[in-house]
N, C-alpha and C positions, 0 to 999 in steps of 0.2 A: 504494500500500500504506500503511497507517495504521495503526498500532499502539496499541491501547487496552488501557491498563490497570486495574485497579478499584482499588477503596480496598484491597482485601485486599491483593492483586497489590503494590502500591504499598507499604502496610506491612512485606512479605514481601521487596521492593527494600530499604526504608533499613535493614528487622533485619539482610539478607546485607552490604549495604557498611558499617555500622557494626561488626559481627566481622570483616570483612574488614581495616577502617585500625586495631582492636583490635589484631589479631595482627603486622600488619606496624608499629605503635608498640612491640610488646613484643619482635620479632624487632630491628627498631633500637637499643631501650637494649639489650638484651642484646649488638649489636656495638659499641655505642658502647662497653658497660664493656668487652669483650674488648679492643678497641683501646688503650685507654685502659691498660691493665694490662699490652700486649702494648710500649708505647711507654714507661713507668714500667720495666720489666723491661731495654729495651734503654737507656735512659738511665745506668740503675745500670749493668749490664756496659761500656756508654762511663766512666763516670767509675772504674770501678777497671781498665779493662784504657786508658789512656791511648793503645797506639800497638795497635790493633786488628788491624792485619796481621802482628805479630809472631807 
């Protein structure tokens, strides 16, 4: 079995994976900043609550 593609075919391949690492680059910063925000948030409740089990 051999699978042949054309040039159309081909260009119609690199447009769907270039939107494809688009969306999962803008899905990534999007958790990066969530994280980022979500570890900023727990740092400050560490530094004014000092004994956290209380």
């Amino acid at each position: 079995y051999m699978y042949i593609i054309t040039p159309r075919g081909f260009r119609a391949k690199v447009t769907q994976t270039y939107n494809f690492l688009q969306r999962k680059r803008e899905e990534y910063d999007r958790l990066k900043e969530e994280i980022e925000t979500l570890m900023q948030e727990n740092h400050e409740h560490l530094k004014n609550n000092r004994n956290p089990l209380r």
